[in-house]
N, C-alpha and C positions, 0 to 999 in steps of 0.2 A: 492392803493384803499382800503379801508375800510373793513375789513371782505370778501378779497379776498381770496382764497382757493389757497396755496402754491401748485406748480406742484407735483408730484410723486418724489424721485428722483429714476435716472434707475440705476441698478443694472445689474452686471453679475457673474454668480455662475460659479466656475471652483473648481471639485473633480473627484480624481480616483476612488473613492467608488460610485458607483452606487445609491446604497441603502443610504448614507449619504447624495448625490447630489440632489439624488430625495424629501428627509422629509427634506434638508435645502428650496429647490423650492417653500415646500408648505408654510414654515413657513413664508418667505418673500410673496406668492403671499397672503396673508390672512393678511398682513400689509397695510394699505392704505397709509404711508408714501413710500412703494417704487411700483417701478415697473419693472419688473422683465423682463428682454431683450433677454437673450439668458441662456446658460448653456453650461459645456464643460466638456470633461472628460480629456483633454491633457492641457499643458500650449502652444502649437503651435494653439490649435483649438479655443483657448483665445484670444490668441495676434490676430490668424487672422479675429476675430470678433472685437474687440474695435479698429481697424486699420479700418475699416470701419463703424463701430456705434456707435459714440456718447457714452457712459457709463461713470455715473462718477464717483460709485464704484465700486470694481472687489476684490471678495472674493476668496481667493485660498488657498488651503491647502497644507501643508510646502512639502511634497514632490510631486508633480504634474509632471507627466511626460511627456514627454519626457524631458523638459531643466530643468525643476526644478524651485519653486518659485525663489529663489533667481538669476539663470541667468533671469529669464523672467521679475520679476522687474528692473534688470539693464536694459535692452534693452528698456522697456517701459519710463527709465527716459531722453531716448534719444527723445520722443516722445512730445511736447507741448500738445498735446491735452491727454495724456493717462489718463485714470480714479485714481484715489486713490485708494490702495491699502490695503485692509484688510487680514493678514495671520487668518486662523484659524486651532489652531491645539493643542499639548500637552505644558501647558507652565511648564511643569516637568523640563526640559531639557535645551538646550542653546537657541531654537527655538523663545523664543523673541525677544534676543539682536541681533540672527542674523537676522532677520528679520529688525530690525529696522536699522544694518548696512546696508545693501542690497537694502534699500528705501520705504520700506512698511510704510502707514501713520496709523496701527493700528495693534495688536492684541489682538483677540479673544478669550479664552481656551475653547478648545473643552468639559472639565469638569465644565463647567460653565453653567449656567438655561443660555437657548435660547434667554435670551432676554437682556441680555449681548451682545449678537453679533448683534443683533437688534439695541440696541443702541451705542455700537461701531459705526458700520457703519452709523446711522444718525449724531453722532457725527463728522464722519471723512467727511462726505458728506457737512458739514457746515465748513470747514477747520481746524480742530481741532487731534493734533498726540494722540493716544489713546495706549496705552499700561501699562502693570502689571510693577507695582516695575523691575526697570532692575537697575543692579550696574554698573554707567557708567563707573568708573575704570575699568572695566573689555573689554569695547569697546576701552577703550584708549591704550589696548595691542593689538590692532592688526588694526593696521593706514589704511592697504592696503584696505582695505574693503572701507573703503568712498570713494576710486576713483571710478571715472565713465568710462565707457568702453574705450574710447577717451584715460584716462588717463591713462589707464594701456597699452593700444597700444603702447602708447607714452613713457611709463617708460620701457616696451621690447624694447622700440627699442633701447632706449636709450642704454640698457643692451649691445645692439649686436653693439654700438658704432656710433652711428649715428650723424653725423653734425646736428644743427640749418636746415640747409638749405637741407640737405638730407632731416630731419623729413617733413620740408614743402612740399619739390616736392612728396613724397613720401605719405603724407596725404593729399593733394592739398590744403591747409591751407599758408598764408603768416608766412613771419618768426615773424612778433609783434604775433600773433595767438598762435607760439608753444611757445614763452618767456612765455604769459600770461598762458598756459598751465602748464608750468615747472614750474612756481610760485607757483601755485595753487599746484601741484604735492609737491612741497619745503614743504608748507606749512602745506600739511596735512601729509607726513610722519615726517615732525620736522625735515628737515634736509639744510642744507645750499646751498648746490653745486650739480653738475649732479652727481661730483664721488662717493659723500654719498650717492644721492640715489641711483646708481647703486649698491653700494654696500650693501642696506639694500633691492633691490629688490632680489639680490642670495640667503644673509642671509631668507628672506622671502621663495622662493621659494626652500632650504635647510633644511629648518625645518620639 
C-alpha cells in the first residue's frame, strides 16, 4: 500500500558497561526506525530474552559475560528464529574477523559517530553483512571457526574414534545425517578423510 509507514524494527541491547548500555538505550529509543525491546547486562540474560521475544537485531559487545559474544552467537545460530547480530566494540584489534567467524551479521566501532551503528543495524536488519575492511586471508588461517557447534561435537568425537554409527546413536541423528555432516566438516577444514581431520583437529587444539 501506498505511503504505508514501515514497522519499527525491534532491537535488543546487551553490554556489561552500565553506563554504555544505558546512553546506547537512549540513542536507539530517540530513532523512530527501531524499537527497543529489552536490554541485558549478561549474554545468558540475552539468549534468555530473544528465546522468547521475537528481536531481529541483538547488539552485543565483544566481551559479554558470562559465555562471551562469540560462544553466544554460536548457540544463537543453532536457533531459526535468532535476531541478526551486530558486535559493537574496538575494531583496533582482531575483534572484526572474529566476529564475523563466529557468525555476527555486522560490526560496529565503538570509535566511530553513533550513527554508524545506527545504520549498521538498519542495514543488517534489511539483510545486509556489515563490516570494516577485514583481510579475508587472515580468516582462511584458521578453518575451525566456521564450524557450527554440531560440528565440532562431531569432529571431538571423531577425535576420540567414533564409528559412523557410534556418532549417530550417540547424537540421535541417522548415519546419511553424520556423512552429510562430515562432508560439510571435509570441506571447510580442506581435508579429504576423518584421519585428516582428526589429525588437523589435535594439531588445532596443540597450538
Amino acid at each position: 500500500m501506498l505511503g504505508q509507514k514501515e514497522a519499527p524494527i525491534d532491537i535488543m541491547l546487551a553490554n556489561s558497561n552500565s553506563l554504555v548500555l544505558s546512553a546506547m538505550s537512549e540513542i536507539f529509543e530517540r530513532d523512530p526506525r527501531f524499537s527497543l525491546v529489552a536490554t541485558s547486562a549478561t549474554a545468558e540474560g540475552f539468549l534468555g530474552t530473544v528465546m522468547r521475544v521475537p528481536v531481529k537485531v541483538g547488539v552485543i559487545n565483544w566481551n559479554l559475560p558470562v559465555l562471551g559474544a562469540a560462544k553466544l552467537i554460536e548457540v544463537l545460530r543453532e536457533h531459526e528464529n535468532a535476531p541478526r547480530i551486530v558486535v559493537y566494540g574496538d575494531d583496533t584489534g582482531d575483534h572484526p574477523r572474529l566476529a564475523m567467524q563466529a557468525g555476527a551479521a555486522g560490526f560496529a566501532a565503538r570509535s566511530g559517530d553513533v550513527s554508524g551503528l545506527l545504520e549498521t543495524c538498519a542495514e543488517v536488519a534489511s539483510g545486509k553483512m556489515v563490516f570494516p575492511f577485514i583481510d579475508v586471508r587472515q580468516m582462511q588461517q584458521d578453518p575451525i571457526h566456521t564450524l557450527s557447534r554440531k560440528e565440532r561435537a562431531i569432529l571431538e568425537a571423531l577425535a576420540k574414534g567414533m564409528s559412523n554409527k557410534e556418532l549417530s546413536k550417540n547424537l540421535g541423528i541417522s548415519t546419511n545425517t553424520v556423512k552429510f555432516h562430515l562432508s560439510n566438516i571435509y570441506e571447510k577444514l580442506s581435508v579429504k578423510n576423518r584421519s585428516q581431520a582428526i589429525a588437523y583437529y589435535y594439531s588445532a587444539n596443540n597450538k
